[in-house]
MOPAC internal coordinates of N, CA, C and O (Angstrom, degrees):
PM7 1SCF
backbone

  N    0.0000 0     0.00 0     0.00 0    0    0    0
  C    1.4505 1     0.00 0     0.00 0    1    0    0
  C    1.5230 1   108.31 1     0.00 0    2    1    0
  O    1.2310 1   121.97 1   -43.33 1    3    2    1
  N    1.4956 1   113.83 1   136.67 1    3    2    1
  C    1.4686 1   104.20 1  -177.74 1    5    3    2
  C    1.6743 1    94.34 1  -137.31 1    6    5    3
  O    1.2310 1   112.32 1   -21.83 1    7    6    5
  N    1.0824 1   132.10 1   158.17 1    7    6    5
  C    1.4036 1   156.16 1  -163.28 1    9    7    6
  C    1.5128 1   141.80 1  -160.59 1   10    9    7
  O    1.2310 1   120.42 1   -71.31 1   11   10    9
  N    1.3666 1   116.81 1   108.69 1   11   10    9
  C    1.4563 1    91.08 1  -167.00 1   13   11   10
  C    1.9147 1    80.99 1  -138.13 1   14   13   11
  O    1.2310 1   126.71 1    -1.55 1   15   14   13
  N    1.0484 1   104.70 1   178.45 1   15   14   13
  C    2.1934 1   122.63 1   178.02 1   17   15   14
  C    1.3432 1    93.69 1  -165.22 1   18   17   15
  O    1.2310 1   127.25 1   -21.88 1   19   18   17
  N    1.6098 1   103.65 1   158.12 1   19   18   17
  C    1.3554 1   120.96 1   172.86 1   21   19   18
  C    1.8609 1    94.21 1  -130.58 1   22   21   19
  O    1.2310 1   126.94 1   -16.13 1   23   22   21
  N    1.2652 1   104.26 1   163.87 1   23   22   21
  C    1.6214 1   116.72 1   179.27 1   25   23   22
  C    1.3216 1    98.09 1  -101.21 1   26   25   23
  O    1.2310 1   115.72 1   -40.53 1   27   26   25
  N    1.6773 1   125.72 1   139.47 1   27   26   25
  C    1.1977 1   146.82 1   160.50 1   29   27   26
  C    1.2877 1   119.57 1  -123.66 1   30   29   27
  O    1.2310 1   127.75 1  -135.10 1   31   30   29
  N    1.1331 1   102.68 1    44.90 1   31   30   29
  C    1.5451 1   101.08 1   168.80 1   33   31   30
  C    1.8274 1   130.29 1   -91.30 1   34   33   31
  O    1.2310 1   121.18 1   166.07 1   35   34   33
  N    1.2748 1   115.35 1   -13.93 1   35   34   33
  C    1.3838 1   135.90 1   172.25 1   37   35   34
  C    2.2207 1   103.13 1  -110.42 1   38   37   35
  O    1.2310 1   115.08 1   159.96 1   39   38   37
  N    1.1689 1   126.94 1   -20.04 1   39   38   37
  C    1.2435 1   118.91 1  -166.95 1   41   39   38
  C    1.7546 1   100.21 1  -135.99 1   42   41   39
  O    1.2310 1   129.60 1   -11.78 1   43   42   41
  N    1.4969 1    99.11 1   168.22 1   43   42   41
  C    1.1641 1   119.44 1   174.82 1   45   43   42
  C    1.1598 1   135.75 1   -92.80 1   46   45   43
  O    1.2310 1   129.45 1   165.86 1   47   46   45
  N    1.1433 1    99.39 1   -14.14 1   47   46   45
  C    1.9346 1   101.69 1   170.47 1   49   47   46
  C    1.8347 1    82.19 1  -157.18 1   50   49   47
  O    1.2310 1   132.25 1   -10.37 1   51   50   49
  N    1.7305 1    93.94 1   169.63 1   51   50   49
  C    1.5013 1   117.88 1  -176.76 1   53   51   50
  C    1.6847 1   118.20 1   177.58 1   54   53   51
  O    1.2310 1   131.00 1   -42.90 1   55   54   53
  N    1.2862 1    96.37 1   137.10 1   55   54   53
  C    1.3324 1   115.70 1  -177.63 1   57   55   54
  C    1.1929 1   146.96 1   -40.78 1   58   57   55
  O    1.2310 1    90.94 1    11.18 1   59   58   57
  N    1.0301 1   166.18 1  -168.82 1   59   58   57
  C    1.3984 1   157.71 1   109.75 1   61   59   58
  C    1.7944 1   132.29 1  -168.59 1   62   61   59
  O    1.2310 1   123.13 1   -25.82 1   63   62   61
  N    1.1922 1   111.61 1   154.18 1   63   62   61
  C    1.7634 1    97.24 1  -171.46 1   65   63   62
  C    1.2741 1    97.67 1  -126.83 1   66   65   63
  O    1.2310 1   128.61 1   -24.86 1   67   66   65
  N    1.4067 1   101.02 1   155.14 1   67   66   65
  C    1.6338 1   110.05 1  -176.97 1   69   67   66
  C    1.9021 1    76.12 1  -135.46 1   70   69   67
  O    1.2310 1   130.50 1   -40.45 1   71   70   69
  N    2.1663 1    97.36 1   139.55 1   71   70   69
  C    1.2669 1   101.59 1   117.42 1   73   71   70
  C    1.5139 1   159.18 1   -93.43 1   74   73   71
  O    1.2310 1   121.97 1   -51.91 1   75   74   73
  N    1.3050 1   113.84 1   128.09 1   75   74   73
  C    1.2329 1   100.44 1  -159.72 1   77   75   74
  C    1.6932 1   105.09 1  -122.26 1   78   77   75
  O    1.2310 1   127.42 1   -84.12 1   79   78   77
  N    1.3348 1   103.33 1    95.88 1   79   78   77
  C    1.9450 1   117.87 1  -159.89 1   81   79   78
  C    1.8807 1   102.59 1   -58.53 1   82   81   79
  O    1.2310 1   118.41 1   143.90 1   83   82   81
  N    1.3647 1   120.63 1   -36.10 1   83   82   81
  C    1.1160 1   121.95 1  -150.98 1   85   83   82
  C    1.7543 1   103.67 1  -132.22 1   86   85   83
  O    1.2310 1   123.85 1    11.47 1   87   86   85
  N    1.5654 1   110.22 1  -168.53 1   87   86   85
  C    1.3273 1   107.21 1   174.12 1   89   87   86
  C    1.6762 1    98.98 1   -90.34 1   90   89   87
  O    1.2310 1   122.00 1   -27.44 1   91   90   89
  N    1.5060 1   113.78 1   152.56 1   91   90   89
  C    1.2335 1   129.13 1  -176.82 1   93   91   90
  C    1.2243 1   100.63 1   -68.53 1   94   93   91
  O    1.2310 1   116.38 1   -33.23 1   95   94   93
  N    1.3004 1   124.49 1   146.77 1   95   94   93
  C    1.8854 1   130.09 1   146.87 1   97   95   94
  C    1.7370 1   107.11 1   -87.36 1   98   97   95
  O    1.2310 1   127.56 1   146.96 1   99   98   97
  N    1.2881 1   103.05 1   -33.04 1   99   98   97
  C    1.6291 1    96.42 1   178.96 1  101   99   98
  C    1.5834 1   104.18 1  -166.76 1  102  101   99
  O    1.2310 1   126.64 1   -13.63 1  103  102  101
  N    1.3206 1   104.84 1   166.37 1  103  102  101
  C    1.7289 1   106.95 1   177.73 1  105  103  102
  C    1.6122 1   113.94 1  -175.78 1  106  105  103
  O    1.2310 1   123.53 1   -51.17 1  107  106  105
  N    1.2290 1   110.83 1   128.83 1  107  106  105
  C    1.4102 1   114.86 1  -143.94 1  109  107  106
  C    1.6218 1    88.92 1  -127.28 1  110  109  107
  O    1.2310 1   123.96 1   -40.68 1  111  110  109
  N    1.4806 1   110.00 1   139.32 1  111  110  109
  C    1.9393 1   108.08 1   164.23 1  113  111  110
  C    1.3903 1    85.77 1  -114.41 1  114  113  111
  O    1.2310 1   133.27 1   -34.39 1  115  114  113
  N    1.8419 1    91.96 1   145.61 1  115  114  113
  C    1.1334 1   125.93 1   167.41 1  117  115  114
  C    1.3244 1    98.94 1  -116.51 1  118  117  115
  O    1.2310 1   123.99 1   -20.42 1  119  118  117
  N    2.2018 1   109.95 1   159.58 1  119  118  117
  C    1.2656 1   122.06 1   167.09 1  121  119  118
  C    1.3462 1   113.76 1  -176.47 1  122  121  119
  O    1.2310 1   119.87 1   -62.76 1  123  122  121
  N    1.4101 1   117.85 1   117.24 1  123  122  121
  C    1.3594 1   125.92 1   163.22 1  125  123  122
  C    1.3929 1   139.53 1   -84.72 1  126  125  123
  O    1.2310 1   110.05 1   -10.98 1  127  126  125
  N    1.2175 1   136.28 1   169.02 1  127  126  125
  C    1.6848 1   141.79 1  -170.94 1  129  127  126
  C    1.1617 1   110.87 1  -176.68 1  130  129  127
  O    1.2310 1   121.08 1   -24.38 1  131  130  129
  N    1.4001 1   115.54 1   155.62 1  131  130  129
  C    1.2764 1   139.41 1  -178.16 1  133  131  130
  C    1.8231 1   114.92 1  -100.12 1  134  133  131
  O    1.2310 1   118.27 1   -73.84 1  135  134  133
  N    1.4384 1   120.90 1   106.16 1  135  134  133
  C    1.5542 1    99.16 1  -176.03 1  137  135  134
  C    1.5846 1   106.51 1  -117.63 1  138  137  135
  O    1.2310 1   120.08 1   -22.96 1  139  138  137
  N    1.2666 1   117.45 1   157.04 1  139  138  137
  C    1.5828 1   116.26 1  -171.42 1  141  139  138
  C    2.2196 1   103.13 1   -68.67 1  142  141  139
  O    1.2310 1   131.74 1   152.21 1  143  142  141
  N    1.4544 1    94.94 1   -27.79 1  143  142  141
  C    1.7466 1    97.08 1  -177.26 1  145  143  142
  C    1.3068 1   117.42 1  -108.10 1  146  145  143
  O    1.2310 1   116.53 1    -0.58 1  147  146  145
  N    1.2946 1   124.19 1   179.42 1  147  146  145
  C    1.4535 1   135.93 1   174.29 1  149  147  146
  C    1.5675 1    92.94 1   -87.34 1  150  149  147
  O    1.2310 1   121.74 1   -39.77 1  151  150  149
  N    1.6088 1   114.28 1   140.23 1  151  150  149
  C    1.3722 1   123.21 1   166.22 1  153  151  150
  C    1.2388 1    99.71 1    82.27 1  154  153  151
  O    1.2310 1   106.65 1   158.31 1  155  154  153
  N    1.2795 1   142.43 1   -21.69 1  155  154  153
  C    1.5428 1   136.40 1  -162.76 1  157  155  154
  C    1.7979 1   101.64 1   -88.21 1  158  157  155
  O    1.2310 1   106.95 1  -162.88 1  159  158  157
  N    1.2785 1   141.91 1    17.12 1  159  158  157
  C    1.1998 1   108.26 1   159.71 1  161  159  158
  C    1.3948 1   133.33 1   -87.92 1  162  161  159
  O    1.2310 1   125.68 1    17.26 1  163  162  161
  N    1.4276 1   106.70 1  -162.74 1  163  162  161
  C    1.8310 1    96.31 1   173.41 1  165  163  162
  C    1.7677 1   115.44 1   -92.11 1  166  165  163
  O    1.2310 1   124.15 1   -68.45 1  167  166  165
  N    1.0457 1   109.65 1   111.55 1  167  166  165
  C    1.7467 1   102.25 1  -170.64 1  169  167  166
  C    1.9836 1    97.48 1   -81.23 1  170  169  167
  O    1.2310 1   123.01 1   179.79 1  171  170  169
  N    1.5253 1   111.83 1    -0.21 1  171  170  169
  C    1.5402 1   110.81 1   178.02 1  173  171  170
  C    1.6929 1   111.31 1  -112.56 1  174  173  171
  O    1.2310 1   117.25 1   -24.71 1  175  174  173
  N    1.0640 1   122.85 1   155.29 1  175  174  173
  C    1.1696 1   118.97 1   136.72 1  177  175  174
  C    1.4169 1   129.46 1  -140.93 1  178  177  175
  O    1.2310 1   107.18 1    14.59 1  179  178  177
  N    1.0953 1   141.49 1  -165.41 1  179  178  177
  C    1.5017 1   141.66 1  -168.47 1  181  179  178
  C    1.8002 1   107.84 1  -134.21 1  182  181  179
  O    1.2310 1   129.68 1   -73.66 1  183  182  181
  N    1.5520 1    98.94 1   106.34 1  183  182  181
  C    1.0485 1   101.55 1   156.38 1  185  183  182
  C    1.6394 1   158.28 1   -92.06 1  186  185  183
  O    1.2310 1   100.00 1   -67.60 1  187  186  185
  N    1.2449 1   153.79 1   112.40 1  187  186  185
  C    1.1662 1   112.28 1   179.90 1  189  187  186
  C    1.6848 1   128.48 1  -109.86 1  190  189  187
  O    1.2310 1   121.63 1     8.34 1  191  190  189
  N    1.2388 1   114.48 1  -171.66 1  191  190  189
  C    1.4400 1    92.88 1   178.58 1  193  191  190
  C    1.6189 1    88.93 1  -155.86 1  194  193  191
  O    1.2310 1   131.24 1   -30.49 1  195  194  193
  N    2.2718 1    95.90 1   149.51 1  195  194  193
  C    1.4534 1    87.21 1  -166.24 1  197  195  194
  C    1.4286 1   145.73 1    68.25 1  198  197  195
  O    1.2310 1   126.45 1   170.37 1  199  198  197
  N    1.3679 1   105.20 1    -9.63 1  199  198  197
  C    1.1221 1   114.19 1  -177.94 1  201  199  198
  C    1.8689 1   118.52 1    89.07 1  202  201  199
  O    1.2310 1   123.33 1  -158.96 1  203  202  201
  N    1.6026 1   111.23 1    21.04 1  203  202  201
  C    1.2292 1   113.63 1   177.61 1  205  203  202
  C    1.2111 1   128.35 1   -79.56 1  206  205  203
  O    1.2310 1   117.41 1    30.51 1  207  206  205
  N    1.2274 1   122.53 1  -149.49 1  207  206  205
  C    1.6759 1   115.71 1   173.97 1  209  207  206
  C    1.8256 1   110.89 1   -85.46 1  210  209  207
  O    1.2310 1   109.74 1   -56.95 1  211  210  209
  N    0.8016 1   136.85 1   123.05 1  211  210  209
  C    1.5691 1   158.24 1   151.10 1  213  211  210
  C    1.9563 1    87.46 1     0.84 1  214  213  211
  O    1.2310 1   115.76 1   -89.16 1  215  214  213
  N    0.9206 1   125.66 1    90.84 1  215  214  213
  C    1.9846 1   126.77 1   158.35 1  217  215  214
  C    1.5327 1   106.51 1   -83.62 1  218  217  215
  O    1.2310 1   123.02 1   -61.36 1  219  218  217
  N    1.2932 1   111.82 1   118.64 1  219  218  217
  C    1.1296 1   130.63 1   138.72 1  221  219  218
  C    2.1558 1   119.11 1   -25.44 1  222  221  219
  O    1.2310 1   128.24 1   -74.56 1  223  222  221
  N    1.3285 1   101.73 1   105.44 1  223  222  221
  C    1.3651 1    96.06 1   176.18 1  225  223  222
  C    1.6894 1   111.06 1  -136.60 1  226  225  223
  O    1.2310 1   120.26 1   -50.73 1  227  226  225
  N    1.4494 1   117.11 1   129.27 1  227  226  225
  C    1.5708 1   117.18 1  -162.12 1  229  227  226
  C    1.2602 1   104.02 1  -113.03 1  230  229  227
  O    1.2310 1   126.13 1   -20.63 1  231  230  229
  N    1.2778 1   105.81 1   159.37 1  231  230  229
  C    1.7940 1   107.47 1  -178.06 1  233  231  230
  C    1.5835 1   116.57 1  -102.10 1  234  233  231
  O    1.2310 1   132.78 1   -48.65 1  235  234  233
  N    1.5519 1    92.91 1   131.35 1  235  234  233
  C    1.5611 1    96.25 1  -175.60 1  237  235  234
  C    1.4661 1   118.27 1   -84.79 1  238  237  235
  O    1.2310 1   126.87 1   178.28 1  239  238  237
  N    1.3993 1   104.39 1    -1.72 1  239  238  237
  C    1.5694 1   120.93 1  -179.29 1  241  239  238
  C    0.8914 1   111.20 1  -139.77 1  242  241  239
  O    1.2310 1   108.52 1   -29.95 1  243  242  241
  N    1.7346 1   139.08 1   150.05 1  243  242  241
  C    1.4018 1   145.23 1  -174.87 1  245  243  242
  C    1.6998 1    99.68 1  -153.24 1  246  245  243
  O    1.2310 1   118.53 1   -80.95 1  247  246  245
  N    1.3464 1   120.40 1    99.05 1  247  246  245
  C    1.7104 1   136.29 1   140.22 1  249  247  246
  C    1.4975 1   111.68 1   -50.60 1  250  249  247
  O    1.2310 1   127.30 1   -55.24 1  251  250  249
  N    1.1764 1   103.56 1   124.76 1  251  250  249
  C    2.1031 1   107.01 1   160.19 1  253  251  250
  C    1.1660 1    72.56 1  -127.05 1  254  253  251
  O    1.2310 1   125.45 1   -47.60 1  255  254  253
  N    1.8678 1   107.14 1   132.40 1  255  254  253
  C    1.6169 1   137.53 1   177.08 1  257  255  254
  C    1.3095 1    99.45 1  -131.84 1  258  257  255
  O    1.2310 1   123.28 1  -159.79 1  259  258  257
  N    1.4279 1   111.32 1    20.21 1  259  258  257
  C    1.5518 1   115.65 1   164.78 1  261  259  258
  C    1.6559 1   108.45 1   171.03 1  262  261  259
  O    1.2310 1   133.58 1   -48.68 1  263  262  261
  N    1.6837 1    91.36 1   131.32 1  263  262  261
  C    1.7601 1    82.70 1   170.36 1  265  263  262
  C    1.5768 1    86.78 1  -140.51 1  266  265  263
  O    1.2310 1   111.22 1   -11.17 1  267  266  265
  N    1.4728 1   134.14 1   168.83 1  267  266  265
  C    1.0401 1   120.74 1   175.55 1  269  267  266
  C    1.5166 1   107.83 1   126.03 1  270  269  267
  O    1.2310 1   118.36 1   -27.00 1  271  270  269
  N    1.6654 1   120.73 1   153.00 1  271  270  269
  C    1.1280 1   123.71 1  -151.62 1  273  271  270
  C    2.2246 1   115.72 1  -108.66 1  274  273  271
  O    1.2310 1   124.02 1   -68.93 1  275  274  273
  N    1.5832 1   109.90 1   111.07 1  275  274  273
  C    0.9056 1   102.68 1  -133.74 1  277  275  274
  C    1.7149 1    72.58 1  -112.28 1  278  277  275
  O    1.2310 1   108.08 1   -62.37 1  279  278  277
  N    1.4020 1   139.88 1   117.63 1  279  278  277
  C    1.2639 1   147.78 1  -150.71 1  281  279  278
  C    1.3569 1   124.84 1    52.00 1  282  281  279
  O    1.2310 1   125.40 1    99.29 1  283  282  281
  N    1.3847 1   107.23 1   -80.71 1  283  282  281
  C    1.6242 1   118.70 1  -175.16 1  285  283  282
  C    1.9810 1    88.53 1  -130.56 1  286  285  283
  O    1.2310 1   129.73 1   129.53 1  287  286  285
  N    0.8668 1    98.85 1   -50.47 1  287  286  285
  C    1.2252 1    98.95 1  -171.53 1  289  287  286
  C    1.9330 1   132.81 1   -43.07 1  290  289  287
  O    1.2310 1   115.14 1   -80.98 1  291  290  289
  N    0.5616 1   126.82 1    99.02 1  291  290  289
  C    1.9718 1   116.51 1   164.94 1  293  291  290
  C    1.8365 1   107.48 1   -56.80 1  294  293  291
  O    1.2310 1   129.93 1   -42.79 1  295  294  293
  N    1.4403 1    98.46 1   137.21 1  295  294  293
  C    1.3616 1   101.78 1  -168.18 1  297  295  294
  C    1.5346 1   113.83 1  -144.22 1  298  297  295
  O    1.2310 1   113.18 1   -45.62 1  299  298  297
  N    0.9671 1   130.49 1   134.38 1  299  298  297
  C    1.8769 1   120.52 1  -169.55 1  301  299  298
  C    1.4081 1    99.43 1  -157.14 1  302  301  299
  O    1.2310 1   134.45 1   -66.33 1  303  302  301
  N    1.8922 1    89.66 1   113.67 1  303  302  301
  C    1.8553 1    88.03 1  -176.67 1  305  303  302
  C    1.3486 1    81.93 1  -119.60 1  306  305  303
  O    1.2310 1   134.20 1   -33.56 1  307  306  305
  N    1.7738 1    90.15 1   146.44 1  307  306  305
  C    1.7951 1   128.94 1  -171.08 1  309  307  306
  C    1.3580 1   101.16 1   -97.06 1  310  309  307
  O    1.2310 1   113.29 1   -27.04 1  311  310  309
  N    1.5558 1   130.29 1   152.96 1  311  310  309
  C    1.0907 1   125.62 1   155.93 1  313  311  310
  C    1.8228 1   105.67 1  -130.74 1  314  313  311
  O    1.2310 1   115.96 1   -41.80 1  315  314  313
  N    1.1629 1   125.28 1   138.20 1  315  314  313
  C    1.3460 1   122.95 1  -172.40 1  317  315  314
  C    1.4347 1   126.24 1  -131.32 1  318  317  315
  O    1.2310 1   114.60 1   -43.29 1  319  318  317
  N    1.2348 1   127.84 1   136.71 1  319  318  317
  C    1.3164 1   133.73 1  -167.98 1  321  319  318
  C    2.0234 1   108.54 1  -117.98 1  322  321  319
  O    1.2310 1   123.69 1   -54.85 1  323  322  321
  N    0.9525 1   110.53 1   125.15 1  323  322  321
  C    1.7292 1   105.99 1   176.60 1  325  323  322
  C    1.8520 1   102.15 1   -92.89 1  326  325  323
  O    1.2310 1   126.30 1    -7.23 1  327  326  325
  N    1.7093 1   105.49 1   172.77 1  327  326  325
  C    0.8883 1    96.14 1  -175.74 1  329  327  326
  C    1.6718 1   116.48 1   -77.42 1  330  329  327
  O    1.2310 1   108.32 1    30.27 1  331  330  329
  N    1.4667 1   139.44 1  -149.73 1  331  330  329
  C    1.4998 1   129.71 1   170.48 1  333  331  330
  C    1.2992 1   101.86 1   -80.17 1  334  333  331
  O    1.2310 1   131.24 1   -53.73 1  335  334  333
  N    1.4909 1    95.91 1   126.27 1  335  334  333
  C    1.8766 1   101.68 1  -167.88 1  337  335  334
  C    1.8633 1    97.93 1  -110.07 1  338  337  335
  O    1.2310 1   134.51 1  -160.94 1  339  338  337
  N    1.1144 1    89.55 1    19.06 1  339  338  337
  C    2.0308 1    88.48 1   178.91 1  341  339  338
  C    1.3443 1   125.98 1   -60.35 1  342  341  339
  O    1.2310 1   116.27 1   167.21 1  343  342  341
  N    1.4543 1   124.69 1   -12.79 1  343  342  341
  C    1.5100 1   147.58 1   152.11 1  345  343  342
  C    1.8715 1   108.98 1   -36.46 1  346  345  343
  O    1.2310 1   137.98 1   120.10 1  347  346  345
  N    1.4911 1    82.77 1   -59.90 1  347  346  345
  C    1.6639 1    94.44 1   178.57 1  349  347  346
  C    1.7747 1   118.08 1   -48.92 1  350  349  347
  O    1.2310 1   123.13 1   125.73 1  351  350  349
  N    1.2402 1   111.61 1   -54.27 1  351  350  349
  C    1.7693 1   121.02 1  -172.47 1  353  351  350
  C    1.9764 1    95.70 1   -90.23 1  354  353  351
  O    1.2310 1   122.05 1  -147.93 1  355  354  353
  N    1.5135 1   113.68 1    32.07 1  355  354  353
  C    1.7472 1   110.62 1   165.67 1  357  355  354
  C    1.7713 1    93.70 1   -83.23 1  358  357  355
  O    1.2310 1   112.84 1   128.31 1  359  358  357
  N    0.8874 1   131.13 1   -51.69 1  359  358  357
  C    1.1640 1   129.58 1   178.84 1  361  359  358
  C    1.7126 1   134.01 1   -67.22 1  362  361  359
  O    1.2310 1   124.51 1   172.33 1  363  362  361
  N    1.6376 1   108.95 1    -7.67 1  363  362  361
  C    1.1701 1   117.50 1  -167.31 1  365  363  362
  C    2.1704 1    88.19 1   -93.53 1  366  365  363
  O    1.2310 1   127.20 1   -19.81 1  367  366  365
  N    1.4366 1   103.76 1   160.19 1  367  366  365
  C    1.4106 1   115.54 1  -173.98 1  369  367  366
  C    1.6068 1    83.99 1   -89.91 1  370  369  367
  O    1.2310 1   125.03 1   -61.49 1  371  370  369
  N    1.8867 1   107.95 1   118.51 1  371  370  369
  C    1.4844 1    99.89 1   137.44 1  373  371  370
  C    1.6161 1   158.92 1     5.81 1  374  373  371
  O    1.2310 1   110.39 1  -124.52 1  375  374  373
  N    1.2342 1   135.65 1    55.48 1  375  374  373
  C    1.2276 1   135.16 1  -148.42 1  377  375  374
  C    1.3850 1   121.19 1   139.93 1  378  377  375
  O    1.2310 1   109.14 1    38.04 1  379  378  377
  N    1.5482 1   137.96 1  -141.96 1  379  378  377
  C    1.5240 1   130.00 1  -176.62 1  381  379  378
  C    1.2321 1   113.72 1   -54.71 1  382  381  379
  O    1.2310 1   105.53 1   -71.04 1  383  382  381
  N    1.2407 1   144.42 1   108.96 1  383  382  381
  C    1.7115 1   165.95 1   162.73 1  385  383  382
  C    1.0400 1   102.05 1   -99.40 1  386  385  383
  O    1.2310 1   119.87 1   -73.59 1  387  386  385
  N    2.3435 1   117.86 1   106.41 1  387  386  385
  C    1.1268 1   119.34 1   147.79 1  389  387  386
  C    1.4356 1   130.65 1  -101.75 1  390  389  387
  O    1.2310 1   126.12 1   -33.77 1  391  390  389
  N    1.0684 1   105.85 1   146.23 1  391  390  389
  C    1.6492 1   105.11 1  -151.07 1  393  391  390
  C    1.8538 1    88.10 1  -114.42 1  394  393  391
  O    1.2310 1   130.81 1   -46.83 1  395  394  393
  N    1.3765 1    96.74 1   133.17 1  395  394  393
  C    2.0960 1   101.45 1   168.13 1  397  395  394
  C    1.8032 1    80.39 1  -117.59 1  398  397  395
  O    1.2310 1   142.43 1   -44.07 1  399  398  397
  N    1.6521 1    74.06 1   135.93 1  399  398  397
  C    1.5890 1    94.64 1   164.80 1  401  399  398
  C    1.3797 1   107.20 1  -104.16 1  402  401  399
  O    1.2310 1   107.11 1     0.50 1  403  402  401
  N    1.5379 1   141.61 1  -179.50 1  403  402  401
  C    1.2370 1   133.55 1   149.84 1  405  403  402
  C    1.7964 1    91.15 1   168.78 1  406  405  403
  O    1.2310 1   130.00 1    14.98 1  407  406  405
  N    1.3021 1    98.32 1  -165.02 1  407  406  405
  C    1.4553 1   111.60 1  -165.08 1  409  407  406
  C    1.3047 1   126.67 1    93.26 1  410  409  407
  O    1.2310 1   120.16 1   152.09 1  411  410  409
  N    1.6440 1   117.29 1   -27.91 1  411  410  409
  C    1.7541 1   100.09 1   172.01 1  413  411  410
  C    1.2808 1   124.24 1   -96.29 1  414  413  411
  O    1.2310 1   114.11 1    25.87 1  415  414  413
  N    1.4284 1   128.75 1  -154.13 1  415  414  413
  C    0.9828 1   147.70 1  -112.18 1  417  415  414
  C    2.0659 1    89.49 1  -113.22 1  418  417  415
  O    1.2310 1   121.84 1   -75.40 1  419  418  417
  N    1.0850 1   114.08 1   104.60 1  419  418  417
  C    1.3819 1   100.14 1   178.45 1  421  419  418
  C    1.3268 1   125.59 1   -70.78 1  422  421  419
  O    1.2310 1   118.68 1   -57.44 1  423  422  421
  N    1.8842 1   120.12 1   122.56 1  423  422  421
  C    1.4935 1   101.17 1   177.46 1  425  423  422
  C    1.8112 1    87.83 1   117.88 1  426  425  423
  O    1.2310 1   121.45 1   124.00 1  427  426  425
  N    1.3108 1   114.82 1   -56.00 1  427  426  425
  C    1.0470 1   115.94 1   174.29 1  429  427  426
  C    1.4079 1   136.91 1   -77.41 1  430  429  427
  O    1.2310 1   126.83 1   138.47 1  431  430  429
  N    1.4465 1   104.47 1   -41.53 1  431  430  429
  C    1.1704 1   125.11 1   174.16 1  433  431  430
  C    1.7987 1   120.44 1   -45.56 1  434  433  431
  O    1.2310 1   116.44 1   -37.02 1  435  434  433
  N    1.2011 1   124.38 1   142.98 1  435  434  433
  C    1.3930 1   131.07 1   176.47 1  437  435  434
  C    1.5974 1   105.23 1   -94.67 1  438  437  435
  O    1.2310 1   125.09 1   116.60 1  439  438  437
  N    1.6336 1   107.82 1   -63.40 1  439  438  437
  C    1.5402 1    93.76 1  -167.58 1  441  439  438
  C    1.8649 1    83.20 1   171.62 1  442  441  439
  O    1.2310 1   129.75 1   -19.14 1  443  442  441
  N    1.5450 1    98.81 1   160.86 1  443  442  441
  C    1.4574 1   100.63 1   161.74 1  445  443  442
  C    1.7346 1   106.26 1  -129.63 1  446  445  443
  O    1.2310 1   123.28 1   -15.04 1  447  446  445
  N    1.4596 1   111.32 1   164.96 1  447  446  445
  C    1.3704 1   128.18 1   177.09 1  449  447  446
  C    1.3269 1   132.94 1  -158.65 1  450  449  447
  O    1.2310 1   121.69 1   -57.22 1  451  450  449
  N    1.6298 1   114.37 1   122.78 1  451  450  449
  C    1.2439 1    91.66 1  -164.96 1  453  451  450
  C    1.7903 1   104.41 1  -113.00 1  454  453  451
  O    1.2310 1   112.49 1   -12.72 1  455  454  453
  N    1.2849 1   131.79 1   167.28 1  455  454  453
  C    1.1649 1   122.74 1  -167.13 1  457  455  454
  C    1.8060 1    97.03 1  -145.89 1  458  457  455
  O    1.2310 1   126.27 1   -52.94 1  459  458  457
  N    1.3170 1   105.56 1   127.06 1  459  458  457
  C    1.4727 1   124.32 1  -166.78 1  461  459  458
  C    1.7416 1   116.27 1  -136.86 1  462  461  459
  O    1.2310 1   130.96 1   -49.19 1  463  462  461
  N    1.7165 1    96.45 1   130.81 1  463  462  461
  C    1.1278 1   117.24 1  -118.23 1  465  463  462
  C    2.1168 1    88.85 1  -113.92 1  466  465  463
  O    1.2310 1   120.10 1   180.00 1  467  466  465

C-alpha cells in the first residue's frame, strides 16, 4: 500500500509522489474542505499524473463530519472518496508517480490524497 496528500488550503494546485513498485489492484483519491453552506462543496476534483493533462475525477462518496455554527460563522466540512481510479495509473511506468492535485475551492480546501492499493 502506498499513500501520499498534499494540503491546499492557502494554494491552488499541489504536488505529491507516490511509490508505486508494482501494478496497482486499486487506488482511490481522497479530499476534504470546509464550505460556508450546505451542498456547496466540490464533489470533483482534477487530477494529474506525471505531468499529464488535468482528469476530471468525482466522488462516489461524500462524509459531512461537521455542519454547524462555530462563532458567527456556518461551517460544513466534506470529506470525499472517488470511485477505484486504478484504470488511470495502467499507463503510468511502475515506480515514481507525481500526482498535481488542484481544482477546488481556494481558502477552503483541506488537501487531496490518493492511496494505491
Amino acid at each position: 500500500v502506498e499513500a501520499g496528500g498534499v494540503g491546499l488550503y492557502a494554494v491552488a494546485a499541489g504536488d505529491f509522489t507516490l511509490d508505486v513498485p508494482g501494478q496497482p489492484v486499486a487506488a482511490y483519491v481522497y479530499w476534504s474542505a470546509r464550505y460556508p453552506g450546505p451542498n456547496e462543496g466540490d464533489a470533483q476534483v482534477k487530477i494529474s499524473l506525471n505531468g499529464g493533462a488535468p482528469i476530471d475525477i468525482a466522488a462516489v462518496e461524500s462524509i459531512v463530519s461537521f455542519q454547524g455554527k462555530t462563532s458567527t460563522i456556518y461551517k460544513h466540512y466534506y470529506t470525499y472518496r472517488s470511485a477505484d481510479v486504478k484504470a488511470l495509473l495502467a499507463d503510468v511506468t511502475p515506480g515514481q508517480i507525481t500526482v498535481r492535485a488542484s481544482d477546488l475551492k481556494p481558502g477552503e480546501a483541506h488537501g487531496v490524497s490518493m492511496v494505491v492499493i
